[in-house]
C-alpha atoms as an extended CHARMM CRD file, in Angstrom:
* protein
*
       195  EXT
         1         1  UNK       CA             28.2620000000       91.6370000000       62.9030000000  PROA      1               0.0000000000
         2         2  UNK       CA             25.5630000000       91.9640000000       59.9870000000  PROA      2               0.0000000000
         3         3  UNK       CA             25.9170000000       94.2870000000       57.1820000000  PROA      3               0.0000000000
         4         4  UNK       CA             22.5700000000       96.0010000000       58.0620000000  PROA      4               0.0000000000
         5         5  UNK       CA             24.7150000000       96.4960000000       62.1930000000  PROA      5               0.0000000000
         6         6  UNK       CA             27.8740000000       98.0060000000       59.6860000000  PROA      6               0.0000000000
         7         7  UNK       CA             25.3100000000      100.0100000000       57.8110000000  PROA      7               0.0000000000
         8         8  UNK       CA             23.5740000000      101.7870000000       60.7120000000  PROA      8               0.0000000000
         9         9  UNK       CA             27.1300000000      102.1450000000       62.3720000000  PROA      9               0.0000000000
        10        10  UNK       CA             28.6250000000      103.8310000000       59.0170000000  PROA      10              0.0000000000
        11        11  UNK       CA             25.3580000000      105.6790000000       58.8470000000  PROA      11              0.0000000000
        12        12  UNK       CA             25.7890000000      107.1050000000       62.5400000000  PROA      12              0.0000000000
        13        13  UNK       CA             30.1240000000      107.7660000000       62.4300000000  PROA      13              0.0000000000
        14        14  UNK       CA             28.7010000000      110.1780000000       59.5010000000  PROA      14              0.0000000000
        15        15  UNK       CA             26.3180000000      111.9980000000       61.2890000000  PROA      15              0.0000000000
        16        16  UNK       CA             28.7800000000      112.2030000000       64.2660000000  PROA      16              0.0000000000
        17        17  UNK       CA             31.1520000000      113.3250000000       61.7560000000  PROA      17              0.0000000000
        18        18  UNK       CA             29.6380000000      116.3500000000       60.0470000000  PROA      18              0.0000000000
        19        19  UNK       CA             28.0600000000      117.3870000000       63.3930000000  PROA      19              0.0000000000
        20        20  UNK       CA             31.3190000000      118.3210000000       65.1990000000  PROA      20              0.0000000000
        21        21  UNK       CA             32.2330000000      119.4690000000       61.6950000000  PROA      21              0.0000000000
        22        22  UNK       CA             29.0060000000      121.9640000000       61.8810000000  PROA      22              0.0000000000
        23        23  UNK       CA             29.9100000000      123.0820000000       65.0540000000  PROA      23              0.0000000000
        24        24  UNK       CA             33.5600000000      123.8610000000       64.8680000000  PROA      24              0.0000000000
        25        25  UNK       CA             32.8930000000      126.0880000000       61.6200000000  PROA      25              0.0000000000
        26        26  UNK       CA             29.7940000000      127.8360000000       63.2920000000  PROA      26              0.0000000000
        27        27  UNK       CA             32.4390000000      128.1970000000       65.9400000000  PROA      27              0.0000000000
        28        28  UNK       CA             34.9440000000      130.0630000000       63.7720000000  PROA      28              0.0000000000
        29        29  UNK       CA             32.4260000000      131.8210000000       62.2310000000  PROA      29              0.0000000000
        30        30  UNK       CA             31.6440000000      133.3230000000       65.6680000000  PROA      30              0.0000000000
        31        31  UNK       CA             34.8740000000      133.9250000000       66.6060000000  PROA      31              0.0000000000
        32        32  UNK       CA             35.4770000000      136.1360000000       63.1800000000  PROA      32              0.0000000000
        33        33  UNK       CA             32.4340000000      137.8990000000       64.2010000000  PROA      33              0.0000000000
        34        34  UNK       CA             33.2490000000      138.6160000000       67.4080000000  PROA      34              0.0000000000
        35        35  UNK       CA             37.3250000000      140.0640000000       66.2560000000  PROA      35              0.0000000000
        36        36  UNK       CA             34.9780000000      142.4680000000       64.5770000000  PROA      36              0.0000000000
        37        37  UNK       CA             32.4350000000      143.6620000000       66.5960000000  PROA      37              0.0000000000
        38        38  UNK       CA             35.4730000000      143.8970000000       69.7590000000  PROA      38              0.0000000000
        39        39  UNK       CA             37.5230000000      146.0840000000       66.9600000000  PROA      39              0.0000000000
        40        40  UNK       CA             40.8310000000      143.1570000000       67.6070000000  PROA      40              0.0000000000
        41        41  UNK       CA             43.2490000000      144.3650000000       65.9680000000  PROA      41              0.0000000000
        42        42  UNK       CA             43.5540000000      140.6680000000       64.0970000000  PROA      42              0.0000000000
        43        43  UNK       CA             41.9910000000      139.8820000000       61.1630000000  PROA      43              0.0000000000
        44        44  UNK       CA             42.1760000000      136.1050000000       59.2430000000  PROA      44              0.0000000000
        45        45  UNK       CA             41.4010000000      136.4190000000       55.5450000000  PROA      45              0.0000000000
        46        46  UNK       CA             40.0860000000      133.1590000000       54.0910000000  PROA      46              0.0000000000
        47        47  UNK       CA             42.4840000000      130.7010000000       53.0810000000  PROA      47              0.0000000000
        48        48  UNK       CA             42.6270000000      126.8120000000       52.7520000000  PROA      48              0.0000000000
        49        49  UNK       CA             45.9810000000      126.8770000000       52.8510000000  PROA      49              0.0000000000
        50        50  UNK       CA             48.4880000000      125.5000000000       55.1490000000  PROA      50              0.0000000000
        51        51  UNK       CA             51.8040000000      125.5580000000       56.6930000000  PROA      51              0.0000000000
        52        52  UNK       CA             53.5140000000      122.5910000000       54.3640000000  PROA      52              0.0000000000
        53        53  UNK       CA             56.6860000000      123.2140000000       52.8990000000  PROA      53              0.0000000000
        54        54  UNK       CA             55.2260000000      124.7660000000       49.1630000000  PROA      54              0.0000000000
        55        55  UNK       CA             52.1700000000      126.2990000000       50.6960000000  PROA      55              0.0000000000
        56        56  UNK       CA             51.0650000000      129.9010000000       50.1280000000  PROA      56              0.0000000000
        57        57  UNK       CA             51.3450000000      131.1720000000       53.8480000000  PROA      57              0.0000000000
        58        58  UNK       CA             47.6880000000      131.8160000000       55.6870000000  PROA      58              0.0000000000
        59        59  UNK       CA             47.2110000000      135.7000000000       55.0330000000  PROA      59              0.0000000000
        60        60  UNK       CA             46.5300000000      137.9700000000       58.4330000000  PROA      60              0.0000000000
        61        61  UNK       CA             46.4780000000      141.1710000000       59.4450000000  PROA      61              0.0000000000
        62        62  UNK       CA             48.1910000000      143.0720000000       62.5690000000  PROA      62              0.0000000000
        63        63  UNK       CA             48.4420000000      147.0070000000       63.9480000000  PROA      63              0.0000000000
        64        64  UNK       CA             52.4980000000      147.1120000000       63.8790000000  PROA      64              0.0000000000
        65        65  UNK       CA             54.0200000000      148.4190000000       67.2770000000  PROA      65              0.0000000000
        66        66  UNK       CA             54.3820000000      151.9920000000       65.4070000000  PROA      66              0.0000000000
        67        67  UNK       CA             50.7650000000      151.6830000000       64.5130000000  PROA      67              0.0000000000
        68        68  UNK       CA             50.7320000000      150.7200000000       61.1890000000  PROA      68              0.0000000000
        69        69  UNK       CA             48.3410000000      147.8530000000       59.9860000000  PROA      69              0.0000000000
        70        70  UNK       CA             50.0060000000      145.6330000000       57.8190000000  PROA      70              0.0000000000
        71        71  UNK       CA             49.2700000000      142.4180000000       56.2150000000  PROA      71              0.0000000000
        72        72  UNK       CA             51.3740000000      139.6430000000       55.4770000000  PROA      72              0.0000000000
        73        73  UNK       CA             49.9440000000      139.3590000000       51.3060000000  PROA      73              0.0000000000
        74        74  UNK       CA             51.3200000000      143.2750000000       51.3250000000  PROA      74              0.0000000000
        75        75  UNK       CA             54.9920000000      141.5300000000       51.0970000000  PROA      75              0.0000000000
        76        76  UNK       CA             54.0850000000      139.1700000000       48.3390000000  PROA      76              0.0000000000
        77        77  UNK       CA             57.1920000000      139.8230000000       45.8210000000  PROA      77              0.0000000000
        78        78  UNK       CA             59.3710000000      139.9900000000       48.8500000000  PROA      78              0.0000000000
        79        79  UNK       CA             61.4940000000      136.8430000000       50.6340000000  PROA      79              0.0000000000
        80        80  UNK       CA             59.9510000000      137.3410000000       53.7690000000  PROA      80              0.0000000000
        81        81  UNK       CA             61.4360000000      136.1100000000       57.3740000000  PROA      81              0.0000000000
        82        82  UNK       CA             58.1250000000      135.7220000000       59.7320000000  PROA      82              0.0000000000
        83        83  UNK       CA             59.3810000000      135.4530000000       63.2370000000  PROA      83              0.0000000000
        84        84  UNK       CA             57.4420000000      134.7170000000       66.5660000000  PROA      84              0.0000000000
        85        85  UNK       CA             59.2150000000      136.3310000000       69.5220000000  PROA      85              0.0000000000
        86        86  UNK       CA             58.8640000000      137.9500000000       73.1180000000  PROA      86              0.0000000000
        87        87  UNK       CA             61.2470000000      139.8660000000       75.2520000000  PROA      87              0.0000000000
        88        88  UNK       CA             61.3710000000      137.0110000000       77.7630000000  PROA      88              0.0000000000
        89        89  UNK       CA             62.6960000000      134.5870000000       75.7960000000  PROA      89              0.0000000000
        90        90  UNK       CA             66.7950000000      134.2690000000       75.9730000000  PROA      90              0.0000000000
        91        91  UNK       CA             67.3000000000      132.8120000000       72.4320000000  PROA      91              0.0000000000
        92        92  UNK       CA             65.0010000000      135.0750000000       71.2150000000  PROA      92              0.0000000000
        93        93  UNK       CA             67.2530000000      138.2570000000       72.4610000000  PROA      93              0.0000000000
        94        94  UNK       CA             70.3970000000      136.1250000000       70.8690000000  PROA      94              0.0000000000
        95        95  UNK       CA             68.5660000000      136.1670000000       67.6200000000  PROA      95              0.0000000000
        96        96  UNK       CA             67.4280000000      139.6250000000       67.3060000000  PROA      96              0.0000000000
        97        97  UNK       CA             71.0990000000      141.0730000000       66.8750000000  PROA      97              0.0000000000
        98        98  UNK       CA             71.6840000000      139.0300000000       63.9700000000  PROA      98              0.0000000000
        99        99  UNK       CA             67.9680000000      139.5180000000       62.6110000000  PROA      99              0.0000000000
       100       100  UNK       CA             68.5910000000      143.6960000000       62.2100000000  PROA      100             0.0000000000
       101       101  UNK       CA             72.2740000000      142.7990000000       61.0450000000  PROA      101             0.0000000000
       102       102  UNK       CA             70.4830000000      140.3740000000       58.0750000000  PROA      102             0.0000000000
       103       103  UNK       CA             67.8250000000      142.8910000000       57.9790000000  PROA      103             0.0000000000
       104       104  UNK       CA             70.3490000000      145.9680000000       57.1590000000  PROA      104             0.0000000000
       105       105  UNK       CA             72.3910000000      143.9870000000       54.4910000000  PROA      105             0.0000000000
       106       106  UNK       CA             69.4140000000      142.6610000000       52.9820000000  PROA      106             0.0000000000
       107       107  UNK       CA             67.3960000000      145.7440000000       52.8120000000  PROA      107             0.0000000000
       108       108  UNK       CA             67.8420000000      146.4450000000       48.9960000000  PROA      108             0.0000000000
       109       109  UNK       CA             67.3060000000      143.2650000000       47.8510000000  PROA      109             0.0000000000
       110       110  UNK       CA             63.3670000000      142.4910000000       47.8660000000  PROA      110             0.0000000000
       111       111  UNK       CA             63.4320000000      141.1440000000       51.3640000000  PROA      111             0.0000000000
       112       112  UNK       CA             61.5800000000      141.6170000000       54.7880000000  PROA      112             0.0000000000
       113       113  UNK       CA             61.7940000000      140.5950000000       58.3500000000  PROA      113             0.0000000000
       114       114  UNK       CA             58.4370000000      140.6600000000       60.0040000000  PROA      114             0.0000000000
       115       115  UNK       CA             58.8750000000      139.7580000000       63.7830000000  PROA      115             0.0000000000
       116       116  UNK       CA             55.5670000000      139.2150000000       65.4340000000  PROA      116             0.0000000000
       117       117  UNK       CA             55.4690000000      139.8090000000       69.1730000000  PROA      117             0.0000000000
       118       118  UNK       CA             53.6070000000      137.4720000000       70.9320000000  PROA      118             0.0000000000
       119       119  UNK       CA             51.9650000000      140.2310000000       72.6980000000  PROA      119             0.0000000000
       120       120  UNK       CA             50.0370000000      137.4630000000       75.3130000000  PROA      120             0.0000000000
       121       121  UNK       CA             52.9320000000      135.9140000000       76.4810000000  PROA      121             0.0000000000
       122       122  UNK       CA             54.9450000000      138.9470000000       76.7560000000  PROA      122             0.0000000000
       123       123  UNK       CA             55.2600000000      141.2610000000       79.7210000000  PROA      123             0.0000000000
       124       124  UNK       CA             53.7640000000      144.0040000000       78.8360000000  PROA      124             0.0000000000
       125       125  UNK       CA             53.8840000000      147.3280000000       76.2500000000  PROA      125             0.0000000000
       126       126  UNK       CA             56.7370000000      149.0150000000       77.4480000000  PROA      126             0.0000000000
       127       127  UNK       CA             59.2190000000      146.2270000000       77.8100000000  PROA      127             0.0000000000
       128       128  UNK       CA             58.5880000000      145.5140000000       74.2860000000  PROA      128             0.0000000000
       129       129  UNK       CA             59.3460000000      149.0320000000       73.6670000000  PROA      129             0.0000000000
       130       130  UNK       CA             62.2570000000      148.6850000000       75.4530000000  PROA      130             0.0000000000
       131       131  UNK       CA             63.5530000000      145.6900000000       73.6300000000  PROA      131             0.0000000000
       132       132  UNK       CA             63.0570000000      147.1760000000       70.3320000000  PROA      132             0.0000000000
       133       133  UNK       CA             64.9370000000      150.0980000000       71.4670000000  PROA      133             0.0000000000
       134       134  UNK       CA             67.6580000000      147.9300000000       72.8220000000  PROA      134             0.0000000000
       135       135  UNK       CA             68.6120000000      146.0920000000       69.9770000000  PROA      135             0.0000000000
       136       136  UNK       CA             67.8310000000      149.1830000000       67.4860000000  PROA      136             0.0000000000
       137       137  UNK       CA             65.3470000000      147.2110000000       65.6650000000  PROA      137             0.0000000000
       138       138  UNK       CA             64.5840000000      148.5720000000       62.1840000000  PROA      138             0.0000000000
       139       139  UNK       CA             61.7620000000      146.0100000000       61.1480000000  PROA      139             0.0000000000
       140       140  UNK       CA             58.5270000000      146.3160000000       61.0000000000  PROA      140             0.0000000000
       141       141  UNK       CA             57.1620000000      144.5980000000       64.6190000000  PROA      141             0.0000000000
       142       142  UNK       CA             53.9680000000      143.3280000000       64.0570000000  PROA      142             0.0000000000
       143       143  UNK       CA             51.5360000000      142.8940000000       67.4510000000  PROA      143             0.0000000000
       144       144  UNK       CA             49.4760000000      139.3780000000       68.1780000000  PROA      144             0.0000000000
       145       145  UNK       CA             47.5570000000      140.5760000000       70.8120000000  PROA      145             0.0000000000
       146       146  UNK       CA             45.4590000000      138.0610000000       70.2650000000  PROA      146             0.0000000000
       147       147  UNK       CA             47.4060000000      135.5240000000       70.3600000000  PROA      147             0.0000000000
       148       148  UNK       CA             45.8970000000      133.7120000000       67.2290000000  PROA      148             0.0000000000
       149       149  UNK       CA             48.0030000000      134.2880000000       64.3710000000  PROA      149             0.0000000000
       150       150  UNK       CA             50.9710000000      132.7950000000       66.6340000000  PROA      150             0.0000000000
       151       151  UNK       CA             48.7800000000      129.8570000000       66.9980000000  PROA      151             0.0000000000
       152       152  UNK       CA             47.8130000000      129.7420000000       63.5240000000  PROA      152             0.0000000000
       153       153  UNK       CA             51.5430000000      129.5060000000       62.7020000000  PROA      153             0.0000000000
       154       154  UNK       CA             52.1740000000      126.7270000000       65.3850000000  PROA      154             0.0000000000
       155       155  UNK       CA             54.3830000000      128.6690000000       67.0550000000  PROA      155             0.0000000000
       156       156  UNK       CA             54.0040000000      126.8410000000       70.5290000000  PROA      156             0.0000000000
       157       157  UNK       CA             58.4630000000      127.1130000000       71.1140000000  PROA      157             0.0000000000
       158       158  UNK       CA             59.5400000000      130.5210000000       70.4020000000  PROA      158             0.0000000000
       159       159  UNK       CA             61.6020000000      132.1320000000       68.4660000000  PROA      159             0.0000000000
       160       160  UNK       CA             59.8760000000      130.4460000000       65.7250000000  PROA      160             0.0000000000
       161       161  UNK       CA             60.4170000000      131.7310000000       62.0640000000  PROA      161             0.0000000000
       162       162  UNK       CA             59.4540000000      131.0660000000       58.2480000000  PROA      162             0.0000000000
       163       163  UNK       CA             60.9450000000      131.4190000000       55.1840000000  PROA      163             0.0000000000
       164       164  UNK       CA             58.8170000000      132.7200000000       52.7860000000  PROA      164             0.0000000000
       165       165  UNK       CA             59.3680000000      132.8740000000       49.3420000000  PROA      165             0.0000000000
       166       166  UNK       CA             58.6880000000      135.8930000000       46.8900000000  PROA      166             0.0000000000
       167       167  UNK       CA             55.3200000000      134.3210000000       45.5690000000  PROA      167             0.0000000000
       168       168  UNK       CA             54.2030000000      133.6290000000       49.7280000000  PROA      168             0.0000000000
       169       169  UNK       CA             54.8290000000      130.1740000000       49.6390000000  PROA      169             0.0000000000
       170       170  UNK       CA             56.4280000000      128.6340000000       52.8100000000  PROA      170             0.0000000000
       171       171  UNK       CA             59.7510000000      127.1370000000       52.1130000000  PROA      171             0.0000000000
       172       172  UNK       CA             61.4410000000      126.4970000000       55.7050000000  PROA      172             0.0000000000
       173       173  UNK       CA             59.9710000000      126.5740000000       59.3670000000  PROA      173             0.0000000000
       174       174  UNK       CA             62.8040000000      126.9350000000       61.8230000000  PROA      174             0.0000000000
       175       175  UNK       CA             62.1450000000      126.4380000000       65.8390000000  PROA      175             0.0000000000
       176       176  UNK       CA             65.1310000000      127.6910000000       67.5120000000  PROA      176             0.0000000000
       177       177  UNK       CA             67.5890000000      131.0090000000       67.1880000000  PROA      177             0.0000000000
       178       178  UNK       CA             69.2000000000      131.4880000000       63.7590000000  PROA      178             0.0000000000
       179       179  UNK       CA             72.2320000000      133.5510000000       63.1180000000  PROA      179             0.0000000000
       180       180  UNK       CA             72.7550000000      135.7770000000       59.8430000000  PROA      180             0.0000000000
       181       181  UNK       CA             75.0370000000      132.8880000000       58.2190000000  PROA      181             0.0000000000
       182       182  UNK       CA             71.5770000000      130.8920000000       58.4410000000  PROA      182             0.0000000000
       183       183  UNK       CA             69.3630000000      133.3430000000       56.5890000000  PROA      183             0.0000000000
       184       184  UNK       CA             71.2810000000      134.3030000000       54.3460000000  PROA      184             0.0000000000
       185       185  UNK       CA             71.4170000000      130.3760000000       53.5250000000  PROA      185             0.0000000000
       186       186  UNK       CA             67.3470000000      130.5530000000       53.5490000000  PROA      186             0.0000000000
       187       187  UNK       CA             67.4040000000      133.9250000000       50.9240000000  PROA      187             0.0000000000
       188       188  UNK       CA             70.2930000000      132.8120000000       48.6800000000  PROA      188             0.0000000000
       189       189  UNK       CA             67.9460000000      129.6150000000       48.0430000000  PROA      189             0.0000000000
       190       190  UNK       CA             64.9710000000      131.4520000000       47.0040000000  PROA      190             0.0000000000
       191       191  UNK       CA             67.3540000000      133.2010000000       45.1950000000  PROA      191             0.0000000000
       192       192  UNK       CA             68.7960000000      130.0580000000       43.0240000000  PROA      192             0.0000000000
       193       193  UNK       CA             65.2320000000      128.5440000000       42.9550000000  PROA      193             0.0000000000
       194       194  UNK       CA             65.6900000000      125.4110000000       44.9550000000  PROA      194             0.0000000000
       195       195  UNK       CA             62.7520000000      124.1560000000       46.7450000000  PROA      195             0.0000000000
């Protein structure tokens, strides 16, 4: 192949390139708009950062199942555990005792459980009530009706959860139930500093 062939192929892999690239941000852009005008009760602040281990954790904001809106950067100074969860799920219900048992011991020391309902894949309002009520959840249960700040998280296996440190950085991403032995693991690292 000549080098004037390479050329004109180089030349047309970069057009191709930032075409799809123009069209998946107009894309987002649209989707923003349209969260907005429809009044969702999601809202992505703009952030270039990931989910890597050491990464501040993508900002978002959710209407709480008591009707509060709340935003993950409100925690900032706080360990955080994000979990992604629905009332279907079996290891999900295993986990949630142990969650409000972490959740009460923790309480006074600059920590937070944030469970996320996957309110698309659940089964509807008043099962989620019901769970809540169940396990005597005390945490604040933020609602992804939506269904994009579970997807913006990866959380494609539930429960999913992430320990986040006190400055928002992620430091763990578990898939799978953990038990209060395991958080308190995740929280007494922050605490020591390891990374």
């Amino acid at each position: 192949m000549s080098k004037k062939m390479i050329g004109l192929l180089l030349v047309a892999v970069f057009i191709i390139i930032l075409a799809v690239w123009t069209v998946l941000d107009s894309q987002r852009e649209d989707r923003a708009l349209n969260n907005m005008a429809l009044g969702s009760n999601v809202e992505f602040l703009p952030t270039d950062e990931g989910l890597a281990k050491g990464e501040l954790a993508p900002d978002f904001k959710l209407t709480t199942l008591a009707g509060e809106e709340m935003r993950l950067s409100d925690y900032r100074g706080k360990a955080v555990i994000l979990n992604f969860w629905a009332t279907w799920c079996p290891p999900c219900r295993a986990e949630m005792p142990h969650m409000q048992d972490f959740y009460e011991n923790q309480q006074a020391n600059d920590l937070e459980v944030l469970a996320v309902n996957l309110t698309t894949e659940d089964s509807g309002l008043s099962d989620i009530e019901s769970f809540v009520e169940e396990f005597g959840l005390g945490f604040p249960i933020p609602m992804d009706v939506d269904g994009e700040v579970g997807k913006l998280y990866q959380a494609f296996s539930i429960p999913t959860s992430y320990i986040i440190d006190r400055e928002g950085r992620v430091r763990h991403k578990i898939v799978g139930p953990m038990d209060e032995e395991m958080m308190n693991g995740f929280i007494e690292e922050i605490d020591e500093g390891e990374f």
